[in-house]
KOLFIDREN-427069 format. One record per residue (C-alpha): residue number from 1; residue in one letter; x, z, y. Coordinates in pm, whole numbers. Example, Ala and Ser with C-alpha at 12.3 -4.5 7.8 and 13.67 -1.06 7.14 Angstrom:
BEGIN
(node 1, "A", (1230, 780, -450)) (node 2, "S", (1367, 714, -106)) 
END
This chain:
BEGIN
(node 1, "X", (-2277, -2794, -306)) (node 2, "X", (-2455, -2581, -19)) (node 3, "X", (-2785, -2494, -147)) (node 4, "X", (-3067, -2357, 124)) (node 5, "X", (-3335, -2174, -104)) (node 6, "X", (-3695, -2068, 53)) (node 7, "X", (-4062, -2031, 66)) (node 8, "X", (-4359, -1939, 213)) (node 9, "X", (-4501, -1686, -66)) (node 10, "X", (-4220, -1429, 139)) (node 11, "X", (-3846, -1262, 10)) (node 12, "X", (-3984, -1071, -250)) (node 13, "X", (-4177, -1369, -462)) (node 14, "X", (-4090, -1384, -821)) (node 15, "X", (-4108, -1778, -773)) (node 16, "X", (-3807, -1759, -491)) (node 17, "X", (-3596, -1538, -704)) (node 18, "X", (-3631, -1784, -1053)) (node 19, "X", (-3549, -2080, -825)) (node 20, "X", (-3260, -1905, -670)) (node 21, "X", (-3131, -1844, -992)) (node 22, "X", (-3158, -2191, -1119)) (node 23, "X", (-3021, -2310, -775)) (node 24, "X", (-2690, -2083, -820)) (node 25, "X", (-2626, -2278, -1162)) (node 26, "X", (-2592, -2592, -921)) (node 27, "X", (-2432, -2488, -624)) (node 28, "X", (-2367, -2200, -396)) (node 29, "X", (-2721, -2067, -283)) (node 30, "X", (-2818, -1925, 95)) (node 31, "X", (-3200, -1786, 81)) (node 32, "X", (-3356, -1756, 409)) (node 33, "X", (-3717, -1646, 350)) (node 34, "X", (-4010, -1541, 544)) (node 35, "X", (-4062, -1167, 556)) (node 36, "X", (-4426, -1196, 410)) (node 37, "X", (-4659, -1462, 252)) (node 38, "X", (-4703, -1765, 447)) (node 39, "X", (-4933, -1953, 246)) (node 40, "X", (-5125, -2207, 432)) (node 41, "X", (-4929, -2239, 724)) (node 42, "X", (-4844, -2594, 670)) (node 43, "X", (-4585, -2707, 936)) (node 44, "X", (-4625, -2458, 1208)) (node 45, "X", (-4372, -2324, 1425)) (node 46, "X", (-4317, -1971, 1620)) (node 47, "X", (-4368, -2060, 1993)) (node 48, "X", (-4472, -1772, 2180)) (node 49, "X", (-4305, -1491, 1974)) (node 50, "X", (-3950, -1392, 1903)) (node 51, "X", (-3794, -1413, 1583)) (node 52, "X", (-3625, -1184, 1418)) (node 53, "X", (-3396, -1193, 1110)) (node 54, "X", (-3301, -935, 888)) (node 55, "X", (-3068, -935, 593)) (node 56, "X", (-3140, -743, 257)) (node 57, "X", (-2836, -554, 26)) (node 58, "X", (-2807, -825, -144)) (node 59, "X", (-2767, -1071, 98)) (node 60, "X", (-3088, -1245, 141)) (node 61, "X", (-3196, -1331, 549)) (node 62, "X", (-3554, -1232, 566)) (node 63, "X", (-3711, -1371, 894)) (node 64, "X", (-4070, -1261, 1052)) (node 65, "X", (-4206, -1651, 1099)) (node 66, "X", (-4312, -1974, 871)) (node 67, "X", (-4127, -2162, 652)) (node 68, "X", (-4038, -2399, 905)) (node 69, "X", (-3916, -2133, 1113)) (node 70, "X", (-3671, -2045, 811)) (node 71, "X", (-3548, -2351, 803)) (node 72, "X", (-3502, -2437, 1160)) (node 73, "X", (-3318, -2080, 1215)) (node 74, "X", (-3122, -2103, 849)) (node 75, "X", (-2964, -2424, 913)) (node 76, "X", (-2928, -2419, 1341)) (node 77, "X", (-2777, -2119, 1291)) (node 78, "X", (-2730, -1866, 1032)) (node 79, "X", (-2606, -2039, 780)) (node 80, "X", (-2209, -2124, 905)) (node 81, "X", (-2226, -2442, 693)) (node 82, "X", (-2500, -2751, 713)) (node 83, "X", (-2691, -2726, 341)) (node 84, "X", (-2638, -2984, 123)) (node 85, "X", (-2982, -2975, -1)) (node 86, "X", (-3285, -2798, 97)) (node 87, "X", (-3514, -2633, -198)) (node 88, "X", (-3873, -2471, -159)) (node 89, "X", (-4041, -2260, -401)) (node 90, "X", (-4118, -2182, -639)) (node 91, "X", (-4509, -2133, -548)) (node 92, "X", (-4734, -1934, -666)) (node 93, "X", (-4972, -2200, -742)) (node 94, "X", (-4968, -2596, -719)) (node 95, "X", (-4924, -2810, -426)) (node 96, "X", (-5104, -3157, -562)) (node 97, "X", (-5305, -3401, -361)) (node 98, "X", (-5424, -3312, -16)) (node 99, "X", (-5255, -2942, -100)) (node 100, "X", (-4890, -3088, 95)) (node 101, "X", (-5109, -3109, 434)) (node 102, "X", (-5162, -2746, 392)) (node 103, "X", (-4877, -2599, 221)) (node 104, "X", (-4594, -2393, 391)) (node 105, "X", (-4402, -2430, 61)) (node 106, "X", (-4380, -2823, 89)) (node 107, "X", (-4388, -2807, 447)) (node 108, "X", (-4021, -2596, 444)) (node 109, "X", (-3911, -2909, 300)) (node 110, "X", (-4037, -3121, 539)) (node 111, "X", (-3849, -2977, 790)) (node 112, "X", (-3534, -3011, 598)) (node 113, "X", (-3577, -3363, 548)) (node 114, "X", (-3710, -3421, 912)) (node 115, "X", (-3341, -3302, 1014)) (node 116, "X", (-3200, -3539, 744)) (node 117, "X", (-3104, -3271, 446)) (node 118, "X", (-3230, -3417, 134)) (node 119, "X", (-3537, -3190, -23)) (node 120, "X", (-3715, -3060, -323)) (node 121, "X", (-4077, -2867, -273)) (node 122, "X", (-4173, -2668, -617)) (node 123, "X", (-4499, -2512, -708)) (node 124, "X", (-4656, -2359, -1035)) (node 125, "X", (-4986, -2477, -1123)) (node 126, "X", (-5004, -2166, -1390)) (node 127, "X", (-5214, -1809, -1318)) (node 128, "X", (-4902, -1650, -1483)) (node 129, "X", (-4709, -1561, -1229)) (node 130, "X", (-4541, -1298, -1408)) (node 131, "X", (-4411, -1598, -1638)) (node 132, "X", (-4277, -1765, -1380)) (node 133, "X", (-3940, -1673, -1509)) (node 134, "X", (-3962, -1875, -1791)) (node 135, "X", (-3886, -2218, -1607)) (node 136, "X", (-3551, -2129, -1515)) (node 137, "X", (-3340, -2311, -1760)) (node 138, "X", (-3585, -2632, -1696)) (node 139, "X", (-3564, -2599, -1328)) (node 140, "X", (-3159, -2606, -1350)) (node 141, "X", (-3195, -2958, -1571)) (node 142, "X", (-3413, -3078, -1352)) (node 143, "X", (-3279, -3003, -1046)) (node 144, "X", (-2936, -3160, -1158)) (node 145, "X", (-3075, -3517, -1186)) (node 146, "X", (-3272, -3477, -894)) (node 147, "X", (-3029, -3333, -645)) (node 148, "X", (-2686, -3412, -769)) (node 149, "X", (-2658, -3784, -699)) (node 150, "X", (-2608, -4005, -433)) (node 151, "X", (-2955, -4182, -441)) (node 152, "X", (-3141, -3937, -293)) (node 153, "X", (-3409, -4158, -84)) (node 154, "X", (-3390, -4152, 299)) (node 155, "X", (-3663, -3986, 507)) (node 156, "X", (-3854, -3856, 182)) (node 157, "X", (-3917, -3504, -2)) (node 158, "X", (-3953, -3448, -354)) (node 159, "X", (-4270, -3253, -436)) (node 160, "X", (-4273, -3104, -782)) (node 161, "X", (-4523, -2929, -926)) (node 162, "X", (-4493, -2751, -1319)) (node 163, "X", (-4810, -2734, -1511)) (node 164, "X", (-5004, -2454, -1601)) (node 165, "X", (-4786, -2460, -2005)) (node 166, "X", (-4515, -2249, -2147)) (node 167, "X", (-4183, -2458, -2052)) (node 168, "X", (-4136, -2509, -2422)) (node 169, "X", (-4505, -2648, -2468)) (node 170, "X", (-4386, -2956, -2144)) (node 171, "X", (-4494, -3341, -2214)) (node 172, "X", (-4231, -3445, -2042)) (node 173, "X", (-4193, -3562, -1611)) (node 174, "X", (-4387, -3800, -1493)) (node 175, "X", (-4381, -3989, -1124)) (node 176, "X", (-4687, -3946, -974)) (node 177, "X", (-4879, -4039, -665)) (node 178, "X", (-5128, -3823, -451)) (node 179, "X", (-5422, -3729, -566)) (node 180, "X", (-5779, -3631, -398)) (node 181, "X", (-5941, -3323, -404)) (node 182, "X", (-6194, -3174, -183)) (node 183, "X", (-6348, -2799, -156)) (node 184, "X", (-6744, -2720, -231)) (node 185, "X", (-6880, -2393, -101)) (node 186, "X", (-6511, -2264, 44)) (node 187, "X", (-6642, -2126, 359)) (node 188, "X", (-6828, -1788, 372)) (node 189, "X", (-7012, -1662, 626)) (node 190, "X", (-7085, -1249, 621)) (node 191, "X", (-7104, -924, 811)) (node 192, "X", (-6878, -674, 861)) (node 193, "X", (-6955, -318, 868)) (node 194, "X", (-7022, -294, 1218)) (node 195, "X", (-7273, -563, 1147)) (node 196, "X", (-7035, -817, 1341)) (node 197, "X", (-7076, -1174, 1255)) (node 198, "X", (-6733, -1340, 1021)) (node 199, "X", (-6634, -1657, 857)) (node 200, "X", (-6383, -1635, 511)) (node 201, "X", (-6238, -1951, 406)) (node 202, "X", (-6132, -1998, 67)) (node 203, "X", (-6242, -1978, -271)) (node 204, "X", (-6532, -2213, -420)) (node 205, "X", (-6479, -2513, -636)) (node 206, "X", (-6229, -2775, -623)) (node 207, "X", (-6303, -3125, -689)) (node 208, "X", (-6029, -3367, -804)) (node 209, "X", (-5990, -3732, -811)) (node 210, "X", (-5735, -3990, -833)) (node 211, "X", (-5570, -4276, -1048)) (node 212, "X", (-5380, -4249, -1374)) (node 213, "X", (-5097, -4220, -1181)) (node 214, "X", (-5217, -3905, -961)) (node 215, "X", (-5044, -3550, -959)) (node 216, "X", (-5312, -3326, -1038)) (node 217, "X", (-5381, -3592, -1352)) (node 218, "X", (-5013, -3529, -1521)) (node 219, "X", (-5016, -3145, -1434)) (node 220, "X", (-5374, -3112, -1652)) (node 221, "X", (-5187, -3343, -1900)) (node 222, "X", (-4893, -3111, -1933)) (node 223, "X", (-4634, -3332, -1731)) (node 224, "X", (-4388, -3188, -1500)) (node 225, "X", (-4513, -3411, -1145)) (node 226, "X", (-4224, -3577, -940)) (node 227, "X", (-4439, -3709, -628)) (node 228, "X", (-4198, -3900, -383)) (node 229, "X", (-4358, -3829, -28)) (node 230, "X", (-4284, -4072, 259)) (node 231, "X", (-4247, -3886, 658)) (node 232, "X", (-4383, -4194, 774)) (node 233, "X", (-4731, -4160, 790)) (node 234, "X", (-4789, -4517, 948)) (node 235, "X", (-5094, -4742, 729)) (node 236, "X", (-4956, -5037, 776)) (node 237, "X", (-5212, -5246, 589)) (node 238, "X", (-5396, -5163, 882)) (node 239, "X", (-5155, -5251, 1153)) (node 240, "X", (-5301, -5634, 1214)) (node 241, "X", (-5663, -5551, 1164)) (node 242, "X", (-5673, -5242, 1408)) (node 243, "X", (-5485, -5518, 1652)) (node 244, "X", (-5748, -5716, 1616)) (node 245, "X", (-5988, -5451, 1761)) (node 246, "X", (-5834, -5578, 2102)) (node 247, "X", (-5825, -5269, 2223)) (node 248, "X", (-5753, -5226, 2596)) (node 249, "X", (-5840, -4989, 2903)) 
END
């Protein structure tokens, strides 16, 4: 199995190297990464600058763009053979609920699955990053019954997220849908030392909500999250109501 390992938290991550370890047990493992963090970025591409790619000593391509543009380069063209499966991670932090619209970690996936590679998006929901390492062993038993079969479903990613435990303190996995969560006080507005006007985004509370079933509510419960997500964005209870609108110009 051709394995295609990267992430958007850049080639030196701790999380990259414990899932390219766990990947290796698996398959043979290519890891095109970006040459810095990339956090946020969601889905965006590298239109009006070159890339350039880079490889390390020991063998790692390191390329100056998103996640995406990892992806897109890794499999149209450095890597001499297609990937069997695409895996992102792991994150330095979790990617639950309205997180996948931002995330360049689930968003490498994306692109993988976009071009019809089946893929796996994993994030950490732990402050430990140092202990990352520790969810190596889980990671390989894991990723065997999620990538080694022939059931992989069409047109979807696999978004996993490990909670904030020690990997011997797990509940167990649990299939999960989206939650909710929404930001309070995230933007800051300040002056620099020139006295010129600025805007920060980021930090603030974080409000969750969700069903039973949500993400964020097994990751707080101690459950490994499985969270199939669909590229087809389409609502289709609305389809026949929004015709109704009789829309026309």
């Amino acid at each position: 199995m051709q394995i295609l390992v990267t992430n958007d938290d850049g080639y030196l991550a701790r999380g990259l190297g414990t899932l390219a370890r766990a990947a290796a047990q698996i398959g043979t493992v290519h890891v095109v990464a970006p040459d810095r963090e990339q956090s946020a970025t969601s889905h965006s591409l590298t239109l009006h600058n070159p890339l350039r790619v880079r490889r390390t000593d020991d063998g790692v391509c390191v390329v100056d763009g998103t996640p995406t543009d990892c992806v897109m380069l890794a499999i149209g063209d450095i890597l001499e053979q297609r990937p069997d499966v695409v895996l992102s991670g792991v994150n330095h932090g979790a990617n639950l609920g309205d997180d996948v619209l931002y995330s360049g970690t689930v968003a490498a996936a994306m692109e993988a699955t976009i071009l019809g590679i089946p893929a796996v998006a994993v994030s950490y929901a732990g402050r430990d990053i140092e202990g990352i390492g520790q969810w190596e062993e889980v990671l390989v038993r894991l990723l065997k019954q999620l990538v080694v079969r022939e059931d992989f479903p069409q047109a979807t990613l696999l978004n996993v997220n490990l909670p904030p435990v020690g990997p011997d303190l797990v509940a167990g996995v649990r299939v999960t849908t989206l939650g909710r969560r929404a930001y309070v006080e995230s933007l800051t507005r300040a002056r620099d030392p020139s006295g010129r006007e600025y805007y920060w985004i980021g930090g603030g509370e974080s409000r969750w909500w969700g069903g039973p079933d949500s993400d964020f509510r097994a990751v707080h419960s101690g459950y490994v999250s499985v969270t199939p997500l669909h590229m087809d964005l389409t609502n289709y209870r609305l389809l026949e109501g929004i015709a109704r609108w009789d829309l026309a110009l």
